[in-house]
C-alpha positions in Angstrom: 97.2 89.6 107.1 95.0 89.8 110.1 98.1 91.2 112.4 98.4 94.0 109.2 94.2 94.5 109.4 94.5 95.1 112.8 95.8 98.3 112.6 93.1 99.9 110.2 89.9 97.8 110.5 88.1 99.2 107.6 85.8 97.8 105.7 87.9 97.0 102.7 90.2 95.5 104.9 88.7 94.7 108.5 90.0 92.6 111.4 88.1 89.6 110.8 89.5 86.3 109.6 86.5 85.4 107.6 86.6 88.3 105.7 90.1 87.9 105.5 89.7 84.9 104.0 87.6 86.0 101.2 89.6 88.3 99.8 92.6 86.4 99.4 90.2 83.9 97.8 88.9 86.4 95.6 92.3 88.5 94.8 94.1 84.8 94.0 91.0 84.1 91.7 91.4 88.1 90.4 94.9 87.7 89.3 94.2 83.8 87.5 92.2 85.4 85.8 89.1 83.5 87.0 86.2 85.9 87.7 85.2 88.7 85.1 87.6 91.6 84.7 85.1 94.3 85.9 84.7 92.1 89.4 88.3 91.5 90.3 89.5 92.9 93.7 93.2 92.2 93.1 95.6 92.4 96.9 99.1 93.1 96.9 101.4 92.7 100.0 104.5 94.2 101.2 106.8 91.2 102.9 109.9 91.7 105.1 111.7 89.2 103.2 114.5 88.6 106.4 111.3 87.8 108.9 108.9 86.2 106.2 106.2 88.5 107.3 103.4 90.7 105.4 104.0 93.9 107.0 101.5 96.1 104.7 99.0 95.7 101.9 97.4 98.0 98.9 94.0 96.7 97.2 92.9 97.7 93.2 88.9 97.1 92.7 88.9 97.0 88.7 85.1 98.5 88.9 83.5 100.2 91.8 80.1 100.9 91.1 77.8 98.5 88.9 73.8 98.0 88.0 73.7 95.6 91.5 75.9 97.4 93.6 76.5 100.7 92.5 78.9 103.3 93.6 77.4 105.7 96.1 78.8 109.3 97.1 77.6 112.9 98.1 77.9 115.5 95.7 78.9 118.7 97.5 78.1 121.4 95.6 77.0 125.1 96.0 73.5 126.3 95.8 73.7 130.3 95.1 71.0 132.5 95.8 70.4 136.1 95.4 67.8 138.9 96.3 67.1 142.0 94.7 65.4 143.3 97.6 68.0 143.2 100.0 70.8 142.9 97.6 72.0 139.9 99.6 73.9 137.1 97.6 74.3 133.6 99.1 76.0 130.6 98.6 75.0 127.4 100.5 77.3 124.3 100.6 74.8 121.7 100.1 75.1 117.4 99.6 73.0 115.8 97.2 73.1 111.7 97.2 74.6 109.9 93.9 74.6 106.9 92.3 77.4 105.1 89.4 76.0 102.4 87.9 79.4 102.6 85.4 82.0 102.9 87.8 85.3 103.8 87.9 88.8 101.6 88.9 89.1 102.2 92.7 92.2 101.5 94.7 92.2 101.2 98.7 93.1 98.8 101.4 96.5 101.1 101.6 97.7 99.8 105.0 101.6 99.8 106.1 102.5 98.9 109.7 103.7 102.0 111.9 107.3 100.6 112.5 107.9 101.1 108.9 106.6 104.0 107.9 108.9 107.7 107.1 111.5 104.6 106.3 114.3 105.5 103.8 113.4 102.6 101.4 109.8 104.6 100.4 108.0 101.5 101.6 104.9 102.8 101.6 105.1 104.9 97.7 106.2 101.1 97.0 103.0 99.5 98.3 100.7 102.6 96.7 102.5 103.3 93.3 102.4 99.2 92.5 98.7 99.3 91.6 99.3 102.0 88.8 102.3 100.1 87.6 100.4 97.1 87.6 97.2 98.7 86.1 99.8 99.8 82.9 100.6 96.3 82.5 97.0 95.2 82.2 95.5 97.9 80.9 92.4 96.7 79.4 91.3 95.2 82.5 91.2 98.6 84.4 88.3 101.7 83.9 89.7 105.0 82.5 89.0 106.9 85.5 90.8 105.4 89.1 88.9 106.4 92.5 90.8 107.1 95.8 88.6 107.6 99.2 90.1 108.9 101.4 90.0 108.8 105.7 88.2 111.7 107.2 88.9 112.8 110.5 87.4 110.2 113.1 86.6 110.1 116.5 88.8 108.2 119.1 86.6 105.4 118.9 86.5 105.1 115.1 83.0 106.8 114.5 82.0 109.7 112.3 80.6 112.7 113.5 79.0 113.2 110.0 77.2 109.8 110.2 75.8 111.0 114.1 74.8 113.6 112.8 73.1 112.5 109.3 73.5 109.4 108.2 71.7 107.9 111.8 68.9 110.3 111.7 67.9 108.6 108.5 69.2 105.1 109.2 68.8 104.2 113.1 71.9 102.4 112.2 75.5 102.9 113.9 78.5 104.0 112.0 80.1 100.6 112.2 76.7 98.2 111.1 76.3 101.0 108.0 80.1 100.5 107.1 79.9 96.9 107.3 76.0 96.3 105.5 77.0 98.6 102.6 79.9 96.4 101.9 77.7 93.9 100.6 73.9 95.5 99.8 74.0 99.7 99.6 69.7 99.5 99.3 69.0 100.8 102.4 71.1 103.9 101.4 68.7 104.5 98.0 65.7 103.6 100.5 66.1 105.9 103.4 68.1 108.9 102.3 66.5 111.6 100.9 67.0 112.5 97.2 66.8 116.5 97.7 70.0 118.5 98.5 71.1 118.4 102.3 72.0 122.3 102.7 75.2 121.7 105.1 74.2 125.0 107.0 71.9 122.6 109.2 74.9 120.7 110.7 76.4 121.4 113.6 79.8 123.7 112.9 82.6 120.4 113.9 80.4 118.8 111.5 81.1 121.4 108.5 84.2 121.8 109.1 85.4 118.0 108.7 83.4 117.4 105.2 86.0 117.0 102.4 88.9 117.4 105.1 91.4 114.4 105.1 93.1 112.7 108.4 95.9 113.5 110.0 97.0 110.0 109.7 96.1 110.4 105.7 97.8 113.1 104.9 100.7 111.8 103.7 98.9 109.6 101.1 97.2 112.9 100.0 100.1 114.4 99.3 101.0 111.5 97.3 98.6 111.0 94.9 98.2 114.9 94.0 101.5 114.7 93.0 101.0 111.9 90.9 97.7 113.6 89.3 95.2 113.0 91.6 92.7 115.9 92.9 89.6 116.6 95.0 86.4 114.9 93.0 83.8 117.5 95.0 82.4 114.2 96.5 82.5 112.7 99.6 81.6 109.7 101.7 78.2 109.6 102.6 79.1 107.8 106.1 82.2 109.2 107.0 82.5 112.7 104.6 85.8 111.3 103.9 86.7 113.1 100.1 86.9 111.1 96.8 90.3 111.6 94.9 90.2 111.0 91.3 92.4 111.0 87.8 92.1 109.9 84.4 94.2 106.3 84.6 96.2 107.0 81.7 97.0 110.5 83.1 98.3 108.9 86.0 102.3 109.3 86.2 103.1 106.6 87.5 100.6 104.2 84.3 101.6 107.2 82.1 105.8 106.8 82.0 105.8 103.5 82.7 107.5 101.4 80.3 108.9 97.8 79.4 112.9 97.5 79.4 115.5 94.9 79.8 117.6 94.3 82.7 121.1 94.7 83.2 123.9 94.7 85.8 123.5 97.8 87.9 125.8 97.0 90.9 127.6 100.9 90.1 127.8 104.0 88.2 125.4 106.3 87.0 123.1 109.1 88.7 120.1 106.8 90.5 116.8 107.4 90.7 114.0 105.8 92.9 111.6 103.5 90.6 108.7 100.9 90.8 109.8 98.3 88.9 107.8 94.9 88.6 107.4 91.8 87.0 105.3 89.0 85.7 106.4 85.4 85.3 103.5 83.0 84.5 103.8 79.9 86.4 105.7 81.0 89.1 104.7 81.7 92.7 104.1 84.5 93.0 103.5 85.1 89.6 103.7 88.7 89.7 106.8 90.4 91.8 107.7 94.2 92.3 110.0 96.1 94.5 110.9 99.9 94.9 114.6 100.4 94.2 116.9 103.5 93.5 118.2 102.3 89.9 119.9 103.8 87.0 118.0 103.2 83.5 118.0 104.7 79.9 115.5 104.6 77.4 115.4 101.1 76.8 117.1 99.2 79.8 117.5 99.4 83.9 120.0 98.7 85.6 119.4 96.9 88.6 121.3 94.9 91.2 122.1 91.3 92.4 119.8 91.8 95.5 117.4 93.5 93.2 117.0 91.3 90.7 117.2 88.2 93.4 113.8 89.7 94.8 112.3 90.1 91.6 113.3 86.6 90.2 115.0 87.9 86.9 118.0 87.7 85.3 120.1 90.0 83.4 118.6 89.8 79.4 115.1 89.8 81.1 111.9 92.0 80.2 110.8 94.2 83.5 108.4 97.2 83.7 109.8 100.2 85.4 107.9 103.6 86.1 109.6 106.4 88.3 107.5 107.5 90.9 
Protein backbone atom coordinates (compact mmCIF):
# COMPACT_ATOMS: atom_id res chain seq x y z
CA UNK A 1 0.00 0.00 0.00
CA UNK A 2 2.66 2.51 0.97
CA UNK A 3 4.87 1.55 -2.44
CA UNK A 4 1.11 2.29 -4.32
CA UNK A 5 0.77 5.82 -2.00
CA UNK A 6 3.92 6.71 -3.09
CA UNK A 7 3.13 7.65 -6.33
CA UNK A 8 0.14 10.16 -5.51
CA UNK A 9 0.63 11.29 -1.89
CA UNK A 10 -2.72 12.84 -1.50
CA UNK A 11 -4.50 13.32 1.24
CA UNK A 12 -6.94 10.61 0.88
CA UNK A 13 -4.25 8.48 0.25
CA UNK A 14 -0.68 9.85 1.45
CA UNK A 15 2.71 8.29 1.86
CA UNK A 16 2.57 7.74 5.37
CA UNK A 17 2.32 4.41 7.18
CA UNK A 18 0.33 5.63 10.00
CA UNK A 19 -2.23 6.92 7.92
CA UNK A 20 -1.91 4.01 6.05
CA UNK A 21 -2.66 2.16 8.69
CA UNK A 22 -5.89 3.68 9.56
CA UNK A 23 -7.56 3.28 6.64
CA UNK A 24 -7.19 -0.18 6.23
CA UNK A 25 -8.42 -0.31 9.82
CA UNK A 26 -11.21 1.65 9.03
CA UNK A 27 -12.13 0.21 5.36
CA UNK A 28 -11.90 -3.63 7.05
CA UNK A 29 -14.24 -2.16 9.83
CA UNK A 30 -16.41 -0.41 6.71
CA UNK A 31 -17.05 -3.52 4.92
CA UNK A 32 -17.98 -5.74 8.45
CA UNK A 33 -20.16 -3.72 8.75
CA UNK A 34 -18.88 -2.23 12.04
CA UNK A 35 -19.03 1.65 11.98
CA UNK A 36 -22.35 3.45 10.85
CA UNK A 37 -23.18 3.37 7.16
CA UNK A 38 -22.87 7.16 6.59
CA UNK A 39 -18.99 6.96 8.10
CA UNK A 40 -17.64 4.09 6.14
CA UNK A 41 -14.50 4.77 3.95
CA UNK A 42 -14.54 1.42 2.08
CA UNK A 43 -10.71 0.62 0.05
CA UNK A 44 -10.42 -1.67 -2.78
CA UNK A 45 -7.12 -2.92 -4.26
CA UNK A 46 -5.94 -4.10 -7.58
CA UNK A 47 -3.43 -7.28 -6.98
CA UNK A 48 -1.05 -8.78 -9.62
CA UNK A 49 -2.15 -12.07 -8.61
CA UNK A 50 1.39 -13.84 -10.31
CA UNK A 51 3.64 -11.35 -7.99
CA UNK A 52 1.21 -11.18 -4.91
CA UNK A 53 1.39 -7.50 -5.01
CA UNK A 54 -1.20 -4.40 -4.71
CA UNK A 55 -0.39 -2.57 -7.68
CA UNK A 56 -3.35 0.18 -7.40
CA UNK A 57 -6.30 1.23 -5.22
CA UNK A 58 -9.86 3.14 -5.59
CA UNK A 59 -11.59 4.53 -2.27
CA UNK A 60 -15.80 5.00 -1.79
CA UNK A 61 -16.59 7.56 1.23
CA UNK A 62 -20.36 6.63 1.77
CA UNK A 63 -20.96 10.45 3.03
CA UNK A 64 -18.73 13.37 2.45
CA UNK A 65 -19.87 16.16 4.20
CA UNK A 66 -21.77 15.91 7.79
CA UNK A 67 -22.87 18.45 10.85
CA UNK A 68 -18.98 17.92 12.32
CA UNK A 69 -17.12 17.80 9.25
CA UNK A 70 -18.88 19.18 6.53
CA UNK A 71 -18.18 19.14 2.95
CA UNK A 72 -16.51 22.29 1.77
CA UNK A 73 -16.18 23.73 -1.96
CA UNK A 74 -16.17 27.00 -4.00
CA UNK A 75 -19.12 27.84 -5.87
CA UNK A 76 -17.94 29.41 -9.17
CA UNK A 77 -20.56 31.28 -10.47
CA UNK A 78 -21.19 34.50 -12.64
CA UNK A 79 -21.97 37.80 -11.22
CA UNK A 80 -23.60 39.93 -14.38
CA UNK A 81 -23.69 43.45 -14.35
CA UNK A 82 -24.98 46.02 -16.59
CA UNK A 83 -25.00 49.96 -17.16
CA UNK A 84 -27.38 51.93 -18.88
CA UNK A 85 -25.06 54.74 -19.13
CA UNK A 86 -22.43 53.26 -21.02
CA UNK A 87 -24.34 50.40 -22.25
CA UNK A 88 -21.66 48.14 -20.97
CA UNK A 89 -22.67 44.52 -19.91
CA UNK A 90 -20.37 42.39 -17.68
CA UNK A 91 -19.99 39.18 -16.40
CA UNK A 92 -17.59 38.45 -13.60
CA UNK A 93 -16.49 34.83 -12.71
CA UNK A 94 -16.59 35.02 -9.09
CA UNK A 95 -16.11 32.04 -5.96
CA UNK A 96 -18.19 32.03 -3.14
CA UNK A 97 -17.30 29.53 -0.14
CA UNK A 98 -19.93 26.48 0.64
CA UNK A 99 -20.69 24.30 3.07
CA UNK A 100 -22.85 20.44 2.99
CA UNK A 101 -23.79 19.45 6.04
CA UNK A 102 -25.85 16.46 4.07
CA UNK A 103 -23.42 15.23 1.87
CA UNK A 104 -23.08 13.26 -1.00
CA UNK A 105 -21.27 9.52 -1.65
CA UNK A 106 -17.67 10.52 -2.75
CA UNK A 107 -15.28 8.23 -4.43
CA UNK A 108 -11.36 8.96 -4.58
CA UNK A 109 -8.06 7.40 -3.70
CA UNK A 110 -8.06 6.37 -7.67
CA UNK A 111 -4.36 5.38 -7.87
CA UNK A 112 -2.84 2.67 -10.47
CA UNK A 113 0.87 2.31 -10.77
CA UNK A 114 2.45 3.78 -14.08
CA UNK A 115 3.78 0.31 -15.43
CA UNK A 116 0.24 -0.64 -15.79
CA UNK A 117 -1.58 1.88 -17.12
CA UNK A 118 -2.96 2.17 -21.27
CA UNK A 119 -2.79 -1.78 -20.51
CA UNK A 120 -5.08 -4.03 -22.70
CA UNK A 121 -6.79 -5.56 -19.68
CA UNK A 122 -8.58 -1.86 -18.72
CA UNK A 123 -6.96 -2.13 -15.34
CA UNK A 124 -7.56 0.98 -14.30
CA UNK A 125 -11.80 1.18 -15.63
CA UNK A 126 -11.52 -2.08 -13.43
CA UNK A 127 -10.19 -0.38 -10.30
CA UNK A 128 -12.66 2.87 -10.95
CA UNK A 129 -15.92 1.21 -12.31
CA UNK A 130 -15.84 -1.42 -9.07
CA UNK A 131 -17.09 1.21 -6.57
CA UNK A 132 -20.36 1.77 -8.69
CA UNK A 133 -20.72 -1.93 -9.13
CA UNK A 134 -20.26 -2.28 -5.59
CA UNK A 135 -22.42 0.71 -4.56
CA UNK A 136 -25.48 -1.28 -6.79
CA UNK A 137 -24.95 -4.08 -4.58
CA UNK A 138 -25.36 -2.15 -1.34
CA UNK A 139 -27.40 0.34 -2.35
CA UNK A 140 -28.99 1.61 0.78
CA UNK A 141 -25.74 2.25 2.28
CA UNK A 142 -24.68 4.87 -0.45
CA UNK A 143 -26.19 8.80 -0.90
CA UNK A 144 -28.13 9.44 -4.11
CA UNK A 145 -25.76 11.84 -5.44
CA UNK A 146 -21.72 10.42 -5.86
CA UNK A 147 -18.92 13.24 -5.79
CA UNK A 148 -15.65 12.98 -7.93
CA UNK A 149 -12.74 15.75 -7.22
CA UNK A 150 -10.71 15.84 -9.45
CA UNK A 151 -6.60 16.82 -9.77
CA UNK A 152 -5.99 20.35 -10.91
CA UNK A 153 -3.00 21.28 -12.61
CA UNK A 154 0.00 21.46 -9.99
CA UNK A 155 3.19 22.70 -9.78
CA UNK A 156 6.40 20.55 -10.02
CA UNK A 157 6.57 20.40 -6.49
CA UNK A 158 2.97 19.38 -5.74
CA UNK A 159 1.60 23.03 -4.71
CA UNK A 160 -1.27 24.98 -5.99
CA UNK A 161 -0.98 28.18 -7.53
CA UNK A 162 -4.68 28.93 -6.49
CA UNK A 163 -3.80 28.23 -2.74
CA UNK A 164 -0.54 30.89 -3.25
CA UNK A 165 -2.40 32.95 -4.37
CA UNK A 166 -5.74 32.78 -2.11
CA UNK A 167 -6.10 30.30 0.20
CA UNK A 168 -2.41 31.54 2.04
CA UNK A 169 -3.40 35.13 2.04
CA UNK A 170 -6.23 34.13 4.30
CA UNK A 171 -4.58 31.24 6.05
CA UNK A 172 -0.64 31.82 6.54
CA UNK A 173 -0.72 28.16 5.99
CA UNK A 174 1.18 26.15 3.20
CA UNK A 175 -0.59 24.14 0.57
CA UNK A 176 0.54 20.84 2.08
CA UNK A 177 -0.35 21.70 6.18
CA UNK A 178 -4.03 23.00 4.75
CA UNK A 179 -4.38 19.67 2.77
CA UNK A 180 -3.32 17.65 5.57
CA UNK A 181 -5.39 19.81 8.76
CA UNK A 182 -8.59 19.80 6.66
CA UNK A 183 -8.45 16.06 6.54
CA UNK A 184 -9.37 15.90 9.98
CA UNK A 185 -10.89 19.57 11.37
CA UNK A 186 -12.05 22.09 8.10
CA UNK A 187 -12.79 25.08 11.12
CA UNK A 188 -10.16 27.13 10.24
CA UNK A 189 -11.60 27.27 6.60
CA UNK A 190 -15.27 28.66 8.05
CA UNK A 191 -13.01 30.93 10.42
CA UNK A 192 -10.68 32.63 8.09
CA UNK A 193 -12.25 32.75 4.66
CA UNK A 194 -14.35 35.27 3.75
CA UNK A 195 -18.11 34.58 3.19
CA UNK A 196 -18.61 37.35 0.26
CA UNK A 197 -17.94 36.25 -3.40
CA UNK A 198 -14.09 36.29 -4.45
CA UNK A 199 -14.50 38.10 -8.04
CA UNK A 200 -11.74 35.80 -9.88
CA UNK A 201 -10.82 39.06 -11.93
CA UNK A 202 -8.37 39.82 -8.91
CA UNK A 203 -6.08 36.71 -9.61
CA UNK A 204 -3.33 36.72 -11.44
CA UNK A 205 -4.21 35.33 -15.26
CA UNK A 206 -2.17 31.46 -14.69
CA UNK A 207 -4.33 31.62 -11.79
CA UNK A 208 -7.74 31.93 -13.89
CA UNK A 209 -6.93 29.94 -16.23
CA UNK A 210 -6.34 26.72 -14.09
CA UNK A 211 -9.78 27.02 -12.01
CA UNK A 212 -12.07 24.20 -13.04
CA UNK A 213 -9.25 22.81 -15.47
CA UNK A 214 -8.28 19.12 -14.82
CA UNK A 215 -4.51 17.57 -15.03
CA UNK A 216 -2.87 16.26 -17.62
CA UNK A 217 -2.28 13.25 -15.64
CA UNK A 218 -6.31 13.26 -14.88
CA UNK A 219 -7.53 13.45 -17.95
CA UNK A 220 -8.06 10.16 -18.68
CA UNK A 221 -10.25 9.54 -15.62
CA UNK A 222 -12.28 12.57 -16.88
CA UNK A 223 -12.99 11.18 -19.84
CA UNK A 224 -14.13 8.21 -17.96
CA UNK A 225 -16.60 9.25 -15.77
CA UNK A 226 -18.38 11.67 -18.37
CA UNK A 227 -19.02 8.86 -20.27
CA UNK A 228 -20.48 7.07 -17.57
CA UNK A 229 -22.72 10.18 -16.54
CA UNK A 230 -20.60 12.32 -14.71
CA UNK A 231 -20.37 16.25 -15.44
CA UNK A 232 -18.80 19.45 -14.19
CA UNK A 233 -20.64 20.43 -10.67
CA UNK A 234 -19.56 24.38 -11.15
CA UNK A 235 -17.49 23.83 -7.92
CA UNK A 236 -14.16 23.59 -7.21
CA UNK A 237 -11.59 22.85 -4.58
CA UNK A 238 -10.98 25.58 -2.39
CA UNK A 239 -7.09 24.58 -2.01
CA UNK A 240 -6.23 23.31 -5.14
CA UNK A 241 -9.32 24.73 -7.77
CA UNK A 242 -9.36 21.18 -8.80
CA UNK A 243 -13.39 20.70 -10.25
CA UNK A 244 -16.07 18.59 -8.57
CA UNK A 245 -17.68 15.87 -10.88
CA UNK A 246 -20.98 14.82 -9.97
CA UNK A 247 -24.12 12.30 -10.96
CA UNK A 248 -27.19 11.06 -9.52
CA UNK A 249 -25.93 7.35 -8.22
CA UNK A 250 -28.69 5.60 -9.76
CA UNK A 251 -28.06 7.37 -13.06
CA UNK A 252 -24.80 6.09 -13.00
CA UNK A 253 -24.28 3.35 -15.91
CA UNK A 254 -22.25 1.39 -14.49
CA UNK A 255 -25.04 1.14 -10.73
CA UNK A 256 -27.77 1.70 -13.46
CA UNK A 257 -27.30 -1.77 -15.82
CA UNK A 258 -25.88 -3.64 -13.38
CA UNK A 259 -27.57 -6.74 -12.56
CA UNK A 260 -27.42 -10.18 -10.67
CA UNK A 261 -26.93 -13.44 -13.07
CA UNK A 262 -25.68 -16.92 -12.78
CA UNK A 263 -22.49 -18.19 -13.97
CA UNK A 264 -21.76 -20.44 -16.62
CA UNK A 265 -18.89 -21.98 -18.67
CA UNK A 266 -17.67 -19.31 -20.99
CA UNK A 267 -14.31 -20.83 -22.25
CA UNK A 268 -15.85 -19.99 -26.30
CA UNK A 269 -18.36 -18.72 -28.54
CA UNK A 270 -20.32 -15.76 -28.58
CA UNK A 271 -19.56 -11.92 -29.44
CA UNK A 272 -17.61 -10.64 -25.98
CA UNK A 273 -17.93 -7.74 -24.34
CA UNK A 274 -15.71 -6.04 -21.51
CA UNK A 275 -17.62 -6.18 -18.03
CA UNK A 276 -17.15 -5.51 -14.17
CA UNK A 277 -18.30 -8.43 -12.69
CA UNK A 278 -17.94 -9.04 -8.79
CA UNK A 279 -18.88 -10.98 -6.03
CA UNK A 280 -19.73 -11.42 -2.41
CA UNK A 281 -19.08 -14.51 -0.32
CA UNK A 282 -19.61 -14.03 3.43
CA UNK A 283 -17.02 -15.71 5.32
CA UNK A 284 -14.48 -15.86 3.02
CA UNK A 285 -11.28 -13.78 2.73
CA UNK A 286 -11.75 -11.58 0.99
CA UNK A 287 -15.23 -11.50 1.28
CA UNK A 288 -15.97 -9.43 -1.62
CA UNK A 289 -13.96 -10.24 -5.13
CA UNK A 290 -14.27 -8.49 -8.62
CA UNK A 291 -12.31 -8.64 -11.81
CA UNK A 292 -12.73 -6.82 -15.29
CA UNK A 293 -13.16 -9.55 -18.01
CA UNK A 294 -14.24 -9.51 -21.72
CA UNK A 295 -17.30 -12.08 -21.27
CA UNK A 296 -20.31 -13.12 -23.10
CA UNK A 297 -23.76 -12.83 -21.08
CA UNK A 298 -27.62 -12.80 -21.88
CA UNK A 299 -30.21 -11.51 -19.84
CA UNK A 300 -29.98 -13.76 -17.09
CA UNK A 301 -26.53 -15.48 -17.05
CA UNK A 302 -22.53 -14.71 -18.02
CA UNK A 303 -20.49 -16.64 -19.24
CA UNK A 304 -17.22 -16.61 -17.76
CA UNK A 305 -13.97 -18.71 -17.80
CA UNK A 306 -11.95 -21.22 -15.70
CA UNK A 307 -9.36 -18.40 -14.97
CA UNK A 308 -12.19 -16.08 -14.45
CA UNK A 309 -14.13 -17.65 -12.26
CA UNK A 310 -10.83 -19.13 -10.33
CA UNK A 311 -10.15 -15.28 -9.42
CA UNK A 312 -13.51 -14.72 -8.43
CA UNK A 313 -13.92 -17.92 -6.29
CA UNK A 314 -17.20 -19.17 -7.98
CA UNK A 315 -18.37 -21.90 -9.62
CA UNK A 316 -20.56 -22.56 -12.44
CA UNK A 317 -24.51 -22.40 -10.92
CA UNK A 318 -23.29 -19.44 -8.83
CA UNK A 319 -25.00 -15.88 -8.31
CA UNK A 320 -22.40 -12.89 -9.68
CA UNK A 321 -23.19 -9.18 -10.40
CA UNK A 322 -22.11 -8.08 -13.78
CA UNK A 323 -22.38 -4.40 -15.16
CA UNK A 324 -20.75 -3.38 -18.64
CA UNK A 325 -18.70 -0.60 -18.39
Amino acid sequence: MLAVAEHLDTVNLPHDRAVIEGILDRSERSFAGEIEAADRELLFVLEDLSAKRIIGTSIIYAQHGTKRAPHIFFRVENDERYSVTIDRYMVHRTLRIGYNYNGPTEIGGLILLPEFRRSAQALGKALSYVRFLYMRMHRSLFRNQVLSELLPPLEADGTSKLWEALGRRFTGLTYQEADRLSKDNKEFINALFPDDPIHTELLPDDVQAIIGQVGEDTRAVEKMLRRIGFDYAEQIDPFDGGPHFSANTDDITIVRDAREVEVRDGESGGDRKWAIIGVETPGTRPQFRAVGARVTADANSVGLSEECRGRLGVEVGQKVWLSFG
